[in-house]
ZALUMDO-504898 format. One record per atom (N, C-alpha, C): residue in three letters; x, y, z. Coordinates in steps of 0.05 Angstrom, whole numbers, padded with zeros to 5 digits, always signed. Layout:
// residues N
alaXYZ;...
***
This chain:
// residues 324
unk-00323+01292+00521;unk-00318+01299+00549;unk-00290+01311+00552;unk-00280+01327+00565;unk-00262+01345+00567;unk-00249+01336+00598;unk-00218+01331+00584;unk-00213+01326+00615;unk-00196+01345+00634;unk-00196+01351+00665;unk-00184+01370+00679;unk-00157+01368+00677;unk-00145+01382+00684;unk-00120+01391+00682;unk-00096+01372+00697;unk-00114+01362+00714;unk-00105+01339+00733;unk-00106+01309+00720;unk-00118+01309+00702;unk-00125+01281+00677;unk-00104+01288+00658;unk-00105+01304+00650;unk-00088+01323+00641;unk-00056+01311+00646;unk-00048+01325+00664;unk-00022+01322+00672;unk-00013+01292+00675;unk-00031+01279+00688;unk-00030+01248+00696;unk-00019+01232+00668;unk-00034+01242+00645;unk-00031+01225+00616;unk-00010+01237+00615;unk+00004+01274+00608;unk+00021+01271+00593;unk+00048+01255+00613;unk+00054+01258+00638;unk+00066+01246+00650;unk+00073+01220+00648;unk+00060+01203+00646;unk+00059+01181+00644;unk+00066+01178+00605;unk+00058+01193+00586;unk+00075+01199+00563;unk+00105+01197+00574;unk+00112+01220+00583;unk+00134+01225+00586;unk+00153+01199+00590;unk+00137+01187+00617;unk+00154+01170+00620;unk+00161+01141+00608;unk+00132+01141+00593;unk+00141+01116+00575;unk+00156+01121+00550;unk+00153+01147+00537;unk+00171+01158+00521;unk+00202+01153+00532;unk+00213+01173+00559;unk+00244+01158+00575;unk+00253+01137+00568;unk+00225+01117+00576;unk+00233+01082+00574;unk+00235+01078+00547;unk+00219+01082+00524;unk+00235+01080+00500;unk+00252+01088+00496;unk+00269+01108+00495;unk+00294+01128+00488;unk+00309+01115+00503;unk+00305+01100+00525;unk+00331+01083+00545;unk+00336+01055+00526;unk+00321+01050+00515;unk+00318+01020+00505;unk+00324+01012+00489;unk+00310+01035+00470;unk+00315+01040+00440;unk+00354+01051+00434;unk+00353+01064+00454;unk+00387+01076+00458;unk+00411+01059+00460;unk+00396+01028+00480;unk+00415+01012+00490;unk+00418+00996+00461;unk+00393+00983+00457;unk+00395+00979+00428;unk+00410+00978+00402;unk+00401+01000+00400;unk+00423+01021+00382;unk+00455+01011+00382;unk+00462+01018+00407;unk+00490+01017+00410;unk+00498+00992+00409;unk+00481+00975+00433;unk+00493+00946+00425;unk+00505+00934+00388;unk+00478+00936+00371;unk+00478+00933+00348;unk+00498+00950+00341;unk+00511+00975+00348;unk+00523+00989+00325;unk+00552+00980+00337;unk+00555+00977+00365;unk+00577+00961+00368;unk+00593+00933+00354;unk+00562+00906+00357;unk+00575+00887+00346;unk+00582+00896+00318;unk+00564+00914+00303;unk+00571+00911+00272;unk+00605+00924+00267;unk+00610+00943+00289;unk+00637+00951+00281;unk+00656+00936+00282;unk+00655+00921+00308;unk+00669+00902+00319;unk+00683+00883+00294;unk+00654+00872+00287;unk+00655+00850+00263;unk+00663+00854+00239;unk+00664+00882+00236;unk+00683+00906+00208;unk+00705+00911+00216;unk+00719+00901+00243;unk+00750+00910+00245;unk+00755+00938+00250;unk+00738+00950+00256;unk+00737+00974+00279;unk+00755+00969+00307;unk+00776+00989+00316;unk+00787+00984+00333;unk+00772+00987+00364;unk+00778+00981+00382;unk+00760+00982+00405;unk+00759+01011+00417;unk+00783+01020+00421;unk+00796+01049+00417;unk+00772+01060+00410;unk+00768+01060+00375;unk+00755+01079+00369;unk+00726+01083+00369;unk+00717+01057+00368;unk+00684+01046+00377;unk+00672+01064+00401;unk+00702+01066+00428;unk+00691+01066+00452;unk+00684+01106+00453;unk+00710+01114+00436;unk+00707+01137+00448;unk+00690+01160+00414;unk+00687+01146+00393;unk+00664+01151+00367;unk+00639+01138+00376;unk+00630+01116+00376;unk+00617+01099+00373;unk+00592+01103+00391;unk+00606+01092+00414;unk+00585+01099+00433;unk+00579+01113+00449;unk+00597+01140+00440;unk+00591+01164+00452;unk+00572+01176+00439;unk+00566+01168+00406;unk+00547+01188+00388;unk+00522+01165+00398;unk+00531+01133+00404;unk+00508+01116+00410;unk+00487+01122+00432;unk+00504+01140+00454;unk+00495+01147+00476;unk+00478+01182+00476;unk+00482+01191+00452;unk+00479+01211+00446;unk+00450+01208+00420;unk+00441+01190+00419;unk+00420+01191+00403;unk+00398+01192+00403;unk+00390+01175+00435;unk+00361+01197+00446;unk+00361+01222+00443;unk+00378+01241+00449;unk+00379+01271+00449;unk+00374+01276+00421;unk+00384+01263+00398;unk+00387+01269+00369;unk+00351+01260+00366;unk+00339+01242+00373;unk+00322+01232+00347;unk+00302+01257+00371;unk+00306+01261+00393;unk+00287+01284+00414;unk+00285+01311+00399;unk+00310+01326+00397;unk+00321+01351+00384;unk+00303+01348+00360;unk+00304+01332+00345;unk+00297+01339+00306;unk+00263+01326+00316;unk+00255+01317+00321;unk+00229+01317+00326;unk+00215+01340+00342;unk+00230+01359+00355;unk+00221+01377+00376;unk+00217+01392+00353;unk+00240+01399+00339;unk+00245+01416+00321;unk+00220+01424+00293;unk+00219+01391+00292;unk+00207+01392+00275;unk+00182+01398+00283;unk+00167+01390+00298;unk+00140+01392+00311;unk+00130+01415+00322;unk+00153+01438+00319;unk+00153+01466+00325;unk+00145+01476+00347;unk+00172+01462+00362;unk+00179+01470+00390;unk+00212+01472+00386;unk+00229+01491+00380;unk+00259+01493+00396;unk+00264+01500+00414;unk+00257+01503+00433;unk+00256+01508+00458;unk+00257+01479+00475;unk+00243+01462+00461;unk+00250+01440+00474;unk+00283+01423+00452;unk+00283+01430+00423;unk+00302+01423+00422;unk+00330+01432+00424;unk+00332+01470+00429;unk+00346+01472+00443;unk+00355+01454+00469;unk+00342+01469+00488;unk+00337+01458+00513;unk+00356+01435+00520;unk+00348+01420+00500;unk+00351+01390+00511;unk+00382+01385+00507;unk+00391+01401+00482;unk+00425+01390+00478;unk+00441+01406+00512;unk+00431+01435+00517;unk+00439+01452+00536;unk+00437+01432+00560;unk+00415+01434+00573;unk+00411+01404+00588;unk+00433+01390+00586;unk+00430+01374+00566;unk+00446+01347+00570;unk+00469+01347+00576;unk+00481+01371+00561;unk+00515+01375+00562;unk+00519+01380+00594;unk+00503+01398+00610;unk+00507+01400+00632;unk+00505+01376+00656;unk+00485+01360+00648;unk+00482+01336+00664;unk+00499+01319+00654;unk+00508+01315+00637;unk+00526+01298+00629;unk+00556+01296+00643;unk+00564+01334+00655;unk+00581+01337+00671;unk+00571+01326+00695;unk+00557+01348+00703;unk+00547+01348+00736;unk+00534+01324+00748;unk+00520+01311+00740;unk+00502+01292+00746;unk+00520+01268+00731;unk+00523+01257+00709;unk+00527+01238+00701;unk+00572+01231+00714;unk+00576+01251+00701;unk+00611+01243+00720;unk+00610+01254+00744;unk+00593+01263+00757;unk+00595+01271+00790;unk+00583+01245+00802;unk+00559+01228+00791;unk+00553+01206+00798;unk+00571+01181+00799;unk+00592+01183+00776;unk+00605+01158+00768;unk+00625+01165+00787;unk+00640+01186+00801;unk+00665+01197+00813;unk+00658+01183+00847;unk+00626+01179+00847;unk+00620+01177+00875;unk+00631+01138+00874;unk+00635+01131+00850;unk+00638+01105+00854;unk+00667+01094+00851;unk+00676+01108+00829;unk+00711+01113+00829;unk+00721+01139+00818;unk+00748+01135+00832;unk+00751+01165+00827;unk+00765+01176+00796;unk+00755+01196+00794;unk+00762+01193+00750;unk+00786+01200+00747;unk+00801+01197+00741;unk+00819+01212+00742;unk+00839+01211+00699;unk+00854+01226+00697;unk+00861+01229+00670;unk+00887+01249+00665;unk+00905+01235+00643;unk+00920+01249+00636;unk+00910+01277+00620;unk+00935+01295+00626;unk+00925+01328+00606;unk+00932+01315+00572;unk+00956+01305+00572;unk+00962+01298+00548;unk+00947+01275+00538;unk+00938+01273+00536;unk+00913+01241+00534;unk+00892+01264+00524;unk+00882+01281+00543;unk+00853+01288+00539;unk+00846+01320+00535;unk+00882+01330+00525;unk+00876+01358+00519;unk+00867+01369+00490;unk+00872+01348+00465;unk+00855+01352+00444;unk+00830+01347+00440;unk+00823+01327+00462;unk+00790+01327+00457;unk+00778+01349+00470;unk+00792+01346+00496;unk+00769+01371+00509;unk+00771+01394+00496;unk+00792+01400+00476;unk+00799+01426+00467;unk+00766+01430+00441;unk+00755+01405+00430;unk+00744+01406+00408;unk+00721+01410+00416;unk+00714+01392+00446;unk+00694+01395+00465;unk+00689+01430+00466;unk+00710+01450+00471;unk+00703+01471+00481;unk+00693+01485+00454;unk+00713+01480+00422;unk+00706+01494+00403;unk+00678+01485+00399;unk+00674+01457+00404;unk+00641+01459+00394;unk+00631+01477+00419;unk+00630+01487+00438;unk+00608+01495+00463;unk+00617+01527+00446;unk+00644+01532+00442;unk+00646+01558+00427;unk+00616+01571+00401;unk+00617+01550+00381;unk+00598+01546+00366;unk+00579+01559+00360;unk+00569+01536+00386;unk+00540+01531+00400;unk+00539+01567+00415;unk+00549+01581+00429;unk+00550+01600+00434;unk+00545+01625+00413;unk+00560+01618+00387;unk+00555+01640+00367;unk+00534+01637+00350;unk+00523+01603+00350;unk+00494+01610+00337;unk+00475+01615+00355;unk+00474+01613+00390;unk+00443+01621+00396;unk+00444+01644+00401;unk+00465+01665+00402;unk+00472+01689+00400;unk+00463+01710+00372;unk+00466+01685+00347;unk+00456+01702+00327;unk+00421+01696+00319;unk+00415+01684+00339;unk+00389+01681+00341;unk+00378+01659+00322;unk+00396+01641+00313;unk+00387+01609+00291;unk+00408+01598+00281;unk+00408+01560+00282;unk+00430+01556+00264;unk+00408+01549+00247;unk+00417+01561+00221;unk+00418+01551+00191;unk+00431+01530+00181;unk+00423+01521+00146;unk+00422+01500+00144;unk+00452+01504+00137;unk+00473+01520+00141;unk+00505+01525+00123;unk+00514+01526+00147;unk+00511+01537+00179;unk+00527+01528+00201;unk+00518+01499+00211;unk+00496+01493+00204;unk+00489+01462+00209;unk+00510+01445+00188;unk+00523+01448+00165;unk+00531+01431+00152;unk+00562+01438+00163;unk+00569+01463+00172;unk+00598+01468+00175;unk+00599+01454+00198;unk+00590+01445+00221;unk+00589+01439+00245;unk+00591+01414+00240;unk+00574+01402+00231;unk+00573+01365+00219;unk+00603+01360+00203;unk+00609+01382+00190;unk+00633+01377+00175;unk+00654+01375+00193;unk+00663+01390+00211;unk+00675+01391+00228;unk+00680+01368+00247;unk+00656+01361+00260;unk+00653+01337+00273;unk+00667+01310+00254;unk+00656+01305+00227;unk+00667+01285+00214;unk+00700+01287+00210;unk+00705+01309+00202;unk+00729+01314+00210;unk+00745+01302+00239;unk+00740+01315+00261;unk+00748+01302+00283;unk+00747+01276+00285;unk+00720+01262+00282;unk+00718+01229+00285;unk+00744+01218+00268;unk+00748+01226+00237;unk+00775+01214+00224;unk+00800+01222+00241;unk+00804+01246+00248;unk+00836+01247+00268;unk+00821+01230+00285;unk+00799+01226+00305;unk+00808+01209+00320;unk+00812+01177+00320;unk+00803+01170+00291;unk+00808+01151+00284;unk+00842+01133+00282;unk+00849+01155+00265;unk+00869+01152+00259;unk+00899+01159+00284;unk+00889+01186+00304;unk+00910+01183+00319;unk+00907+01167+00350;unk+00883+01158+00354;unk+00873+01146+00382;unk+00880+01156+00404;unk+00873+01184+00395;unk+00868+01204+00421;unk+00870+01201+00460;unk+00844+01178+00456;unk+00846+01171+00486;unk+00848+01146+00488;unk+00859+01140+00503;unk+00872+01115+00516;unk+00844+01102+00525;unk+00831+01085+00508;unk+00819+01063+00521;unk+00816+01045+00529;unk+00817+01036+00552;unk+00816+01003+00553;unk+00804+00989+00544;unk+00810+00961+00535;unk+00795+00929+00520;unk+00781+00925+00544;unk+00764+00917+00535;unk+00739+00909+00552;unk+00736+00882+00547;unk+00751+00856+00565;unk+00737+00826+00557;unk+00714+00828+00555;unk+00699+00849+00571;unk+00668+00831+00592;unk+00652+00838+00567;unk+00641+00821+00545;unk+00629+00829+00523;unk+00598+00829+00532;unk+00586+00863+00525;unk+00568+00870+00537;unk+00550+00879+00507;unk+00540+00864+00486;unk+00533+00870+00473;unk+00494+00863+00464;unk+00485+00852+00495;unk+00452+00844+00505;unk+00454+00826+00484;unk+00473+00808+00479;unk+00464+00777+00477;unk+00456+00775+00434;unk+00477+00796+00427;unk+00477+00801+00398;unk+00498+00771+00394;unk+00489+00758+00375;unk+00522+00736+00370;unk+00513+00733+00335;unk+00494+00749+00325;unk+00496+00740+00298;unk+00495+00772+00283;unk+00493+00778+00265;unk+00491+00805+00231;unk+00460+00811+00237;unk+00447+00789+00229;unk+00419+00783+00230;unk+00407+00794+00255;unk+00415+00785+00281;unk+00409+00795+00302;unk+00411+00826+00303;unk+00435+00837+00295;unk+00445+00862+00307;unk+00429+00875+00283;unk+00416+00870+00265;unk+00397+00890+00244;unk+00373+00898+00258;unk+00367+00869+00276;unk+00344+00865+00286;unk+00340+00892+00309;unk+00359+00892+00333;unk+00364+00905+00345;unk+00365+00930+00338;unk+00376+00937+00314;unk+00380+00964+00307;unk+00352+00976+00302;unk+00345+00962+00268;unk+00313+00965+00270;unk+00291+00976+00291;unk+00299+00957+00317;unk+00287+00963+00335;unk+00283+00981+00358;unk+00309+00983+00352;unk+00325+01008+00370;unk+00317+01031+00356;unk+00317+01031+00328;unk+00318+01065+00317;unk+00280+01066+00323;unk+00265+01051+00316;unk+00232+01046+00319;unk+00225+01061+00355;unk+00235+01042+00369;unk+00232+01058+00395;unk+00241+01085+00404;unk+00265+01086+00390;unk+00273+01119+00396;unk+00248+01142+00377;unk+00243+01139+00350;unk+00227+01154+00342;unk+00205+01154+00361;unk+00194+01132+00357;unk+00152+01131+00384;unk+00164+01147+00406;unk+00184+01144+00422;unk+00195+01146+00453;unk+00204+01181+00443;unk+00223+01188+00431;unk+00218+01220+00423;unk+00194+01229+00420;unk+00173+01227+00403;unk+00142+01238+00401;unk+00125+01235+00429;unk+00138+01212+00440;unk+00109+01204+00458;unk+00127+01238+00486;unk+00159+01235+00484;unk+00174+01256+00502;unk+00164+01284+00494;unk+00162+01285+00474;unk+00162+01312+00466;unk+00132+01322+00470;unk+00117+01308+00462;unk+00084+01317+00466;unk+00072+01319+00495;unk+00091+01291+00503;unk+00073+01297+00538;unk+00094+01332+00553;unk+00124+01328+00542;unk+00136+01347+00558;unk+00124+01376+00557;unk+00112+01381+00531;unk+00096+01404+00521;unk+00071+01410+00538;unk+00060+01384+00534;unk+00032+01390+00558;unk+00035+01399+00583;unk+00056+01376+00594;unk+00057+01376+00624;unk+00069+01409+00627;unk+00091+01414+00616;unk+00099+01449+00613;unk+00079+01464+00610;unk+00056+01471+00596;unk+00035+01486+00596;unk+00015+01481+00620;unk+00017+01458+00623;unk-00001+01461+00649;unk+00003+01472+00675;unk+00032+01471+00680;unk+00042+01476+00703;unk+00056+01513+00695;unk+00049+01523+00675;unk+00064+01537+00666;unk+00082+01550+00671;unk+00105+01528+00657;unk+00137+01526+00649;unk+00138+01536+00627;unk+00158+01545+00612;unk+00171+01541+00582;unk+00174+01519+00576;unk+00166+01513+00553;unk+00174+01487+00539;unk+00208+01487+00543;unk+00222+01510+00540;unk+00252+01512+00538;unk+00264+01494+00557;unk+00251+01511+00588;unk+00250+01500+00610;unk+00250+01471+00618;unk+00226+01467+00604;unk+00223+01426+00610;unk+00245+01418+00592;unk+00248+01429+00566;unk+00274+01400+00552;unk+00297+01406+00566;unk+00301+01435+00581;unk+00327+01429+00588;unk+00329+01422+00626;unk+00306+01416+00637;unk+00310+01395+00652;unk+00298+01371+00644;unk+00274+01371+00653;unk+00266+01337+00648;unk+00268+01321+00633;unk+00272+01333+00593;unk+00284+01318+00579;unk+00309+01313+00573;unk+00322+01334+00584;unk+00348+01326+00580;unk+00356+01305+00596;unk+00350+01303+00620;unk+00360+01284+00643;unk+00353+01248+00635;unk+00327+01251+00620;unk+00327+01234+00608;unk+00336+01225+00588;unk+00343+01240+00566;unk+00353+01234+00545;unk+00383+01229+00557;unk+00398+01240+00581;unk+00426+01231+00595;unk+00432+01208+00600;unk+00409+01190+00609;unk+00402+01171+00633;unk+00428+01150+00611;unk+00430+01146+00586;unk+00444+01126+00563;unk+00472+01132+00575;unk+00484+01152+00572;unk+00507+01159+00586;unk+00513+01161+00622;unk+00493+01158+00634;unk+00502+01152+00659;unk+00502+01119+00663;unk+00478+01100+00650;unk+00477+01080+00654;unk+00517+01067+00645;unk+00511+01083+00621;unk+00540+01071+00606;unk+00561+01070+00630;unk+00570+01096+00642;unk+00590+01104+00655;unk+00590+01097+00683;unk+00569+01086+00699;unk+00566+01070+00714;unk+00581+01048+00720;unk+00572+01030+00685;unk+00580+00998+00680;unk+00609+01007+00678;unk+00617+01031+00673;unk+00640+01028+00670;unk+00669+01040+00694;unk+00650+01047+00708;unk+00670+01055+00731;unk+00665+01025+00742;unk+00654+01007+00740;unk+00644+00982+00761;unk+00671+00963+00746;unk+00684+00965+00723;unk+00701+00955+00711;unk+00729+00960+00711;unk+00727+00997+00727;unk+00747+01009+00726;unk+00758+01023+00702;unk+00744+01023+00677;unk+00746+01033+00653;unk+00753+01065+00660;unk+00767+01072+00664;unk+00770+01099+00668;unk+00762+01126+00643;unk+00779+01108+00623;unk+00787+01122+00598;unk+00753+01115+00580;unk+00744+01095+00582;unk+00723+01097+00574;unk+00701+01115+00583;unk+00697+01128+00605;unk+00684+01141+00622;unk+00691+01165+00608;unk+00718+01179+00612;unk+00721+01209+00600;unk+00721+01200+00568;unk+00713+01184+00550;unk+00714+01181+00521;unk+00683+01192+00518;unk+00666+01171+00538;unk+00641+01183+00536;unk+00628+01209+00538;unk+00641+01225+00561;unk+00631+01235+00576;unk+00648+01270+00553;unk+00670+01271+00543;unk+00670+01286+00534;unk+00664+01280+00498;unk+00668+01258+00491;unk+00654+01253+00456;unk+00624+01259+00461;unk+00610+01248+00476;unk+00581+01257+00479;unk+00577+01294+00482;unk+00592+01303+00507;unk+00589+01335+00494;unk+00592+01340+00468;unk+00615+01333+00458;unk+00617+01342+00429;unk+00596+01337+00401;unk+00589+01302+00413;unk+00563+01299+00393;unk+00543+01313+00393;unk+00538+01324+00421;unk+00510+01336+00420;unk+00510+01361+00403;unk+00535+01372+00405;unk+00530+01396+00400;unk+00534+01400+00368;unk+00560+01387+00355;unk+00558+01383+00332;unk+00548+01363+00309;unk+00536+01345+00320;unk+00518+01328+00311;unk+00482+01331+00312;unk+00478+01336+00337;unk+00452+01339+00343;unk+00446+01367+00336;unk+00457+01390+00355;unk+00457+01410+00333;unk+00451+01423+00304;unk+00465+01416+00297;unk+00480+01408+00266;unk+00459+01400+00243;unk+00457+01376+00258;unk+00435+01350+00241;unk+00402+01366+00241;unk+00391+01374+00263;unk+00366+01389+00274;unk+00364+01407+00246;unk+00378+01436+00250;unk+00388+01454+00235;unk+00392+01446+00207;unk+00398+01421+00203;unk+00413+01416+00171;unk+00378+01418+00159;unk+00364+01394+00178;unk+00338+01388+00165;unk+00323+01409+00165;unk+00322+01426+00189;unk+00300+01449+00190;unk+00312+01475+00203;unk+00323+01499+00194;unk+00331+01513+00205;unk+00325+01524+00240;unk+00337+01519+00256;unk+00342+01520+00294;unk+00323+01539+00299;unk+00311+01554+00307;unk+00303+01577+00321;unk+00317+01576+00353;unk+00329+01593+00358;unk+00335+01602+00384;unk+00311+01615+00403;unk+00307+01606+00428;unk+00290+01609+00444;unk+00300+01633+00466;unk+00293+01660+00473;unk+00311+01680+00482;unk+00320+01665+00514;unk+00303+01649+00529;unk+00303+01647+00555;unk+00327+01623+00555;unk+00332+01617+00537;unk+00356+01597+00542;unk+00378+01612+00532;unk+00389+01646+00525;unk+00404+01647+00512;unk+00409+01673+00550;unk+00406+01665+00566;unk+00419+01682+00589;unk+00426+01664+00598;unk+00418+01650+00639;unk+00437+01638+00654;unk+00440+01609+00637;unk+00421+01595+00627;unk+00425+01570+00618;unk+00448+01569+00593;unk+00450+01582+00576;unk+00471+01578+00563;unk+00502+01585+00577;unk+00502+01612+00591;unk+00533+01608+00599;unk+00532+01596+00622;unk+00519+01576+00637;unk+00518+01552+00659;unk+00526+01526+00639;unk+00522+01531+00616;unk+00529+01509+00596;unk+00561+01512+00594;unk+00570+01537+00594;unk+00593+01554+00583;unk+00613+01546+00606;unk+00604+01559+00627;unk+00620+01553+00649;unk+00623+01518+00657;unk+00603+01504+00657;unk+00604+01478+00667;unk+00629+01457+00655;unk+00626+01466+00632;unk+00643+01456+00605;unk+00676+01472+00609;unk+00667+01493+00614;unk+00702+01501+00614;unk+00725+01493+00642;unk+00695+01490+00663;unk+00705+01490+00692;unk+00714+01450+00689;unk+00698+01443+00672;unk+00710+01413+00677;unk+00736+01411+00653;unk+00732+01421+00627;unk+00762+01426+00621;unk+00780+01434+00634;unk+00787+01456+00644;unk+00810+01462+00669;unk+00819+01450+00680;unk+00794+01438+00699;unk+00802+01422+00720;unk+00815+01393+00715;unk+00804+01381+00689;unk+00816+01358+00683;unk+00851+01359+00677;unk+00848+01384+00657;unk+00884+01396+00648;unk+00902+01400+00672;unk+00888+01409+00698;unk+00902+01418+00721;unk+00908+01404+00741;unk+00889+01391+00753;unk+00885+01372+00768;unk+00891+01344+00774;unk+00863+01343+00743;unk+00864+01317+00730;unk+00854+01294+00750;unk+00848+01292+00767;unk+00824+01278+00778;unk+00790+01285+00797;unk+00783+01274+00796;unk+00743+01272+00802;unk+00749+01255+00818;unk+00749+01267+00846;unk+00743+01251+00884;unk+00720+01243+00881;unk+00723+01226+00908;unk+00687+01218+00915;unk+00676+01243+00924;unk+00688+01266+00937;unk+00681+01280+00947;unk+00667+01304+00919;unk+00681+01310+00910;unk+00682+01327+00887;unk+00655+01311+00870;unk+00651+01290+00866;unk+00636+01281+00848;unk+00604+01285+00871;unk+00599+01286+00901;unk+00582+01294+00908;unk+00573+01324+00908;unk+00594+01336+00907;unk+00587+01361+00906;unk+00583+01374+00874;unk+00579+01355+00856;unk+00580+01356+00828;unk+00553+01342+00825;unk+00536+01328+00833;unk+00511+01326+00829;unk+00493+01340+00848;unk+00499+01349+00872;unk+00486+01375+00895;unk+00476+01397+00870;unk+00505+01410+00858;unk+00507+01432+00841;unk+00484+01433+00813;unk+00477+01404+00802;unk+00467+01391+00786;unk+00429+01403+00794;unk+00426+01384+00814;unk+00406+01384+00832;unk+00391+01420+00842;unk+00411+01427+00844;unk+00407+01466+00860;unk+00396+01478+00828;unk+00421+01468+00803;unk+00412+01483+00776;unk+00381+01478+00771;unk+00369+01448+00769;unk+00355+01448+00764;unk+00327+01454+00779;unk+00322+01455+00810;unk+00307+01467+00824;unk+00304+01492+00819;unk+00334+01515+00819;unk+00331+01536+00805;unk+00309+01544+00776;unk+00312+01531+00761;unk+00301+01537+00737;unk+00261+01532+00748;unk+00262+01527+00771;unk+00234+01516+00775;unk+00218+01543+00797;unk+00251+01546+00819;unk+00240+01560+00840;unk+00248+01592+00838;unk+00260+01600+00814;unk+00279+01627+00815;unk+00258+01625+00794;unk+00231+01647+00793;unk+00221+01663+00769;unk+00234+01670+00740;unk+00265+01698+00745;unk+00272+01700+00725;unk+00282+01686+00711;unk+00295+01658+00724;unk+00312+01647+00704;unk+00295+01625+00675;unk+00261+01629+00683;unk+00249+01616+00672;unk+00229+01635+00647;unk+00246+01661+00652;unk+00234+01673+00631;unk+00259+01694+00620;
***
């Protein structure tokens, strides 16, 4: 028996969203475990906060991307890093600004954002040459490992110690394998179950696949980094907030990127290489500036930073060309 289009949509939707709920879970997971184990290796807090669990928060997008990829759709694994980087500005620090206001030194946060922009640089010259391959996938990863050691070693951004130990109730090795285990298990099912319903539900409604990862999956695959940056404006973590919020751009792009590409050469999708990529371009440069210049995120500014969020992505739904 064959079901309508309306049975149809209902299943992959409901995919979708139990896929989200894994990738949220599996994500929190993840990090918890990859936290205590650093912790317990004499990892500085410093570096945990602004390496750690910025790539921790960045791994729904990773295990999403290389399964899209692989399953032969880039359009959704494009998509999804483009997406994210943008919600990760607009939506995820325009949301946290509505709770405190961000604010940051230039000298504190002008080498990261600087690496932030060479990766979005990159990312610009491979979907331009129409694929990353598996030799700009390794130069890009190389690069990134690179950065993680300077930032190891020079502690870039000023993070605050965090007493309030938020690690979902890890207190043993044993535990935190457990968690991990479990965490990486849910992110793979929760990527497949994302990627297959987002494909359907896109054909049925006919979208681009491009289209859906770089809204609906990306926003989800974000949700790790807003939850993060939430808990952490509620603490006043300031520095932890811009550790996330710009190490996570950078992971996506040279990690997730990178990693996708290493395993299976990228295909570039043409409809993401007009307004969606330099909306990626601009979003990213306009919040570098502004941090170097300014240097703080109002309540006010942070509403008109998820409005802008909100308009992009209706656009991609209600503006024809930008969806082809």
């Amino acid at each position: 028996m064959e079901l309508s289009n309306y049975e149809l949509f209902v299943l992959a939707a409901g995919a979708v969203m139990f896929g989200l709920y894994l990738l949220i879970k599996g994500g929190d997971w993840t990090i918890d475990a990859a936290v205590f184990v650093a912790e317990k290796t004499g990892l500085s807090p410093l570096f945990i906060g602004a390496t750690i669990i910025s790539f921790g928060t960045s791994v729904p997008e990773l295990f999403t991307s290389v399964n899209a990829n692989l399953s032969g759709f880039p359009g959704i694994s494009l998509g999804n890093v483009l997406g994210s980087n943008i919600a990760n500005i607009l939506l995820v620090l325009g949301a946290t600004a509505t709770i405190l206001q961000v604010e940051g030194k230039a000298k504190d946060l002008m080498k990261d954002l600087f690496m932030m922009l060479l990766a979005t640089a990159i990312l610009v010259y491979g979907m331009m040459s129409g694929q990353f391959g598996m030799l700009l996938g390794l130069i890009m990863f190389a690069i990134l490992v690179a950065f993680v050691a300077y930032q190891y070693f020079t502690n870039t951004l000023e993070l605050e110690e965090d007493d309030d130990d938020e690690e979902g109730g890890i207190e043993t090795m044993q535990t935190a394998v457990f968690f991990l285990i479990g965490g990486l298990v849910a992110l793979a099912i929760g990527s497949e179950m994302l990627v297959r319903g987002a494909v359907v539900t896109g054909t049925i409604i006919g979208v681009p696949e491009a289209i859906i990862g770089l809204t609906v999956v990306a926003f989800g695959t974000s949700l790790p980094e807003l939850s993060t940056c939430i808990a952490a404006a509620r603490r006043q973590s300031l520095g932890l907030i811009l550790g996330n919020i710009i190490g996570s751009n950078t992971f996506n792009i040279l990690s997730i990127v990178a990693l996708t590409a290493i395993i299976k050469p990228l295909d570039v999708v043409s409809v993401l290489t007009g307004v969606q990529m330099w909306a990626t371009v601009a979003v990213s440069v306009g919040f570098a500036v502004w941090m170097l210049t300014v240097g703080k995120i109002t309540k006010t500014l942070g509403y008109a930073m998820v409005a802008a969020y909100v308009a992009f992505v209706a656009a991609q739904y209600l503006v024809p060309a930008m969806a082809n």
